[in-house]
ZAMARGU-4260 file (C-alpha; in steps of 0.2 Angstrom, whole numbers, plus 5000, padded with zeros to 4 digits):
<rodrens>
0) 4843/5050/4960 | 4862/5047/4963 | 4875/5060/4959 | 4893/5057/4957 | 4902/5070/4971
5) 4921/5072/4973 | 4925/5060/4986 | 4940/5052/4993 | 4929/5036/4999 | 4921/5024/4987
10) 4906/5026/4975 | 4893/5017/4972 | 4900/5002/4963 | 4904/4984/4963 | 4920/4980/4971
15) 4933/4969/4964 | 4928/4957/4974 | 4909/4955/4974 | 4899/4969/4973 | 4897/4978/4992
20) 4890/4995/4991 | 4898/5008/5004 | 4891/5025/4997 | 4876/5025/5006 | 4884/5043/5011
25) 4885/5047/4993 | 4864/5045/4990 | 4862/5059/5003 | 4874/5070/4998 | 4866/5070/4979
30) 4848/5071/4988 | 4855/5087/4995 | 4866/5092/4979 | 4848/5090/4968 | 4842/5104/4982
35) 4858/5118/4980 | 4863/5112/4999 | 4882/5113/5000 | 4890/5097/4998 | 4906/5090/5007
40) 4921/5086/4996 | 4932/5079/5009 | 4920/5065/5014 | 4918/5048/5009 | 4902/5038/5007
45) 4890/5043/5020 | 4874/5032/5027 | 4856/5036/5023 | 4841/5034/5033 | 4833/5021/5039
50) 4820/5015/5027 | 4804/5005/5031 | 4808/5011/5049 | 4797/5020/5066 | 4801/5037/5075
55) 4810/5031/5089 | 4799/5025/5105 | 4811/5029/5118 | 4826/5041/5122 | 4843/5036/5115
60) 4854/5046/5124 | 4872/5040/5118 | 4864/5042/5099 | 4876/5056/5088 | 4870/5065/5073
65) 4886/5071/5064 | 4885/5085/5055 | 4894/5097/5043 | 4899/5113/5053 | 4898/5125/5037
70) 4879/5120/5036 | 4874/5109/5049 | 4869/5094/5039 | 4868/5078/5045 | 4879/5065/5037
75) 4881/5052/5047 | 4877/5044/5065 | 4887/5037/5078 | 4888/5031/5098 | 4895/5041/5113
80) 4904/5029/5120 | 4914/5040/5134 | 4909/5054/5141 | 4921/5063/5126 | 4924/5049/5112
85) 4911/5046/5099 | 4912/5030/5089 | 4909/5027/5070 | 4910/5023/5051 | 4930/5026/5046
90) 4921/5030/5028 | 4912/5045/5038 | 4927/5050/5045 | 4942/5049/5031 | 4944/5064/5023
95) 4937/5078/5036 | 4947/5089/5046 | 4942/5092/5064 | 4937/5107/5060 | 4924/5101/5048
100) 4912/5093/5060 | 4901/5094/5073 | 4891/5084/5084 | 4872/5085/5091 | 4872/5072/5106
105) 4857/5064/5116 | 4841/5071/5105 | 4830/5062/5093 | 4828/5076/5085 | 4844/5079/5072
110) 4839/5100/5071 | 4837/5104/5091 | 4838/5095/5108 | 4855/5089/5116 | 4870/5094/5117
115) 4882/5101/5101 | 4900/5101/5101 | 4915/5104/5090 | 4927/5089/5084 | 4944/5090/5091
120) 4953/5075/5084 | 4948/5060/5073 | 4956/5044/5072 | 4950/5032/5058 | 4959/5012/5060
125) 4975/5011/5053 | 4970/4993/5044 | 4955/5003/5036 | 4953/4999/5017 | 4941/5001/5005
130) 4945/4987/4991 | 4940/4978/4998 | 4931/4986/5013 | 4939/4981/5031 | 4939/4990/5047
135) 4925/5002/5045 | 4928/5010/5060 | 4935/5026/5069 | 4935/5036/5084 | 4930/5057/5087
140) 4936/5063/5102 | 4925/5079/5107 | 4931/5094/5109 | 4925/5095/5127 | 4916/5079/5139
145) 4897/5079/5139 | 4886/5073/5151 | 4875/5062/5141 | 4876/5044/5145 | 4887/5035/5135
150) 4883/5017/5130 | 4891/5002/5132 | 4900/4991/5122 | 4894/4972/5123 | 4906/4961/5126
155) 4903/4950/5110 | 4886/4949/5099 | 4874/4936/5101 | 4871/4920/5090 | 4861/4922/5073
160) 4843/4926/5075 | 4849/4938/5089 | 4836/4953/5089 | 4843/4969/5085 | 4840/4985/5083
165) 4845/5001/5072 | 4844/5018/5071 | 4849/5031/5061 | 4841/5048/5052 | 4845/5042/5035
170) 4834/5043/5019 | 4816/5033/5019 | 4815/5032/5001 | 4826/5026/4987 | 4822/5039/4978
175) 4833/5055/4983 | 4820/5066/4973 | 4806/5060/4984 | 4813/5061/4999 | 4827/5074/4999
180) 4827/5080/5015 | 4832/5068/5030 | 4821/5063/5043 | 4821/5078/5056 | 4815/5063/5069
185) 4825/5048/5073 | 4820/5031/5066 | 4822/5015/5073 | 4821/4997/5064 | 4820/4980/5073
190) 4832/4969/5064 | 4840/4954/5069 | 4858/4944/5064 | 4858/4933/5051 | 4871/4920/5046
195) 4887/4925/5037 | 4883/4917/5019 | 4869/4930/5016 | 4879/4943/5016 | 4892/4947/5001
200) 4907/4938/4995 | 4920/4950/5004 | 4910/4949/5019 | 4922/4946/5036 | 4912/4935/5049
205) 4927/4940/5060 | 4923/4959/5059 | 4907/4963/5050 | 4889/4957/5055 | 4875/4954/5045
210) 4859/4959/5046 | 4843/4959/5040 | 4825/4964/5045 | 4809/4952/5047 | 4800/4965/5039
215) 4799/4967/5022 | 4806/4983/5011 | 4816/4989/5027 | 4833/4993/5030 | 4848/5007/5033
220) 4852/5017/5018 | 4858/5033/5014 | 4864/5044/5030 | 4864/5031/5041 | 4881/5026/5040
225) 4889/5026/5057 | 4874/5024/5068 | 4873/5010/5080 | 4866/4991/5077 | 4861/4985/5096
230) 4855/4971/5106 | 4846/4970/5123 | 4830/4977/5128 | 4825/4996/5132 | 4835/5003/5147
235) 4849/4988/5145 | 4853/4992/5127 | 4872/4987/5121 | 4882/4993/5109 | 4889/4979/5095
240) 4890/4985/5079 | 4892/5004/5065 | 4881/5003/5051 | 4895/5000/5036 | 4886/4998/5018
245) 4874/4985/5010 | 4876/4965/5009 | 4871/4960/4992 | 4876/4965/4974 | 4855/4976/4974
250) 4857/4992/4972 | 4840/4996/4981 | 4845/4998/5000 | 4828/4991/5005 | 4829/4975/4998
255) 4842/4962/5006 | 4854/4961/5019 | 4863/4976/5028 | 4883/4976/5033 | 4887/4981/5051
260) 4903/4983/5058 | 4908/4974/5074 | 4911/4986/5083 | 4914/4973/5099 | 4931/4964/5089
265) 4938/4982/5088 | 4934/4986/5106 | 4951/4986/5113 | 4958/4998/5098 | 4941/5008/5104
270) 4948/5006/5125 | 4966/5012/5121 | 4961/5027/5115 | 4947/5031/5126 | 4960/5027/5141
275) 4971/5038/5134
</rodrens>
């Protein structure tokens, strides 16, 4: 079931321009609203979990569960990309304070394992819009360094039919009522990139990749927003893209292509200000 929740991001609705959905944060919020959790008013949509997906084989350590500090409940995912600066969704990050978040760094467990630290400054891209959608990114600087290995960022994505992979602690069902709790374990989906025209009619080739999966009924959906898209192999994984929102005019996350920001054409915004 999807509740309507104050937000300053968008909802769950066709956009002027062709129907991309970005509140795959709002379907986890109103899983936890049907459940008397406490519910963010500051945030915009956040991801679900990854549906159709596995626990996850192998250790991820640069993998980021964010979480609301006045209850600890995941939101979002991201990538630790420097020992201090965490990488994002900008529709996970508008709207919070600081203050508002924390971060559980290097376990595939969201509740336990890793490192937690506070949130000492959030920077979300100044050419961030949501009608339509664009530059779906931001940066969270840590309030302290941690000693997890960060990942890297590739230096551009491969050509359609690259394999990829996802991960995220998102919602596995559709149905919030079903499934109202996210997946305490992480999840993994092999997916690969697909050619531009699949995805919706504000799609940007330029910034955005799409992505489906070979198997059937899977995909990111709510809570997963954030999290990271891959490519390589285990032990040389690369960073290239931020789960962003859905790539077709369904409604039902499982069915159809996902939208993943590029996370490789914004990687010298990403350098400045880990450099700094």
């Amino acid at each position: 079931m999807m509740v309507d929740l104050p937000s300053s991001g968008p909802s769950r609705h066709r956009s002027p321009r062709g129907g991309r959905h970005r509140s795959w944060l709002y379907g986890l919020l109103g899983a936890f609203a049907l459940t008397g959790a406490l519910v963010p008013t500051a945030a915009a949509d956040v991801g679900a979990k990854i549906i159709g997906g596995d626990d996850a084989t192998e250790p991820y350590p640069f993998m980021v569960s964010l979480q609301q500090a006045s209850n600890g409940m995941h939101f979002c995912g991201g990538s630790l990309v420097d020992d201090e600066w965490v990488v994002t969704a900008a529709h996970c990050a508008a709207g919070w304070a600081p203050g508002d978040i924390t971060t559980r760094i290097g376990s595939n467990d969201r509740s336990s394992g890793g490192t937690v630290t506070g949130v000492s400054e959030i920077v979300v891209h100044p050419e961030y819009s949501t009608s339509p959608f664009h530059a779906d990114i931001a940066v969270l600087k840590l309030d302290r360094p941690v000693e997890h290995e960060p990942i890297a960022i590739a230096e551009e994505t491969g050509p359609v039919g690259t394999p990829t992979r996802v991960l995220g602690w998102g919602t596995t069902c559709e149905n919030g009522a079903e499934c109202p709790e996210p997946p305490e374990r992480l999840q993994q989906l092999d997916t690969e990139l697909v050619a531009d025209e699949n995805c919706t009619t504000d799609f940007d080739g330029a910034t955005e990749l799409c992505t489906d999966s070979p198997r059937e009924n899977a995909q990111a959906c709510y809570g997963d927003s954030g999290g990271p898209q891959l490519q390589g192999r285990p032990g040389q994984w690369e960073l290239i893209g931020a789960t962003s929102g859905d790539g077709d005019d369904n409604p039902i996350c499982a069915t159809g292509p996902g939208i993943w920001t590029d996370v490789t054409a914004y990687a010298d915004w990403i350098e400045q200000h880990v450099a700094a």
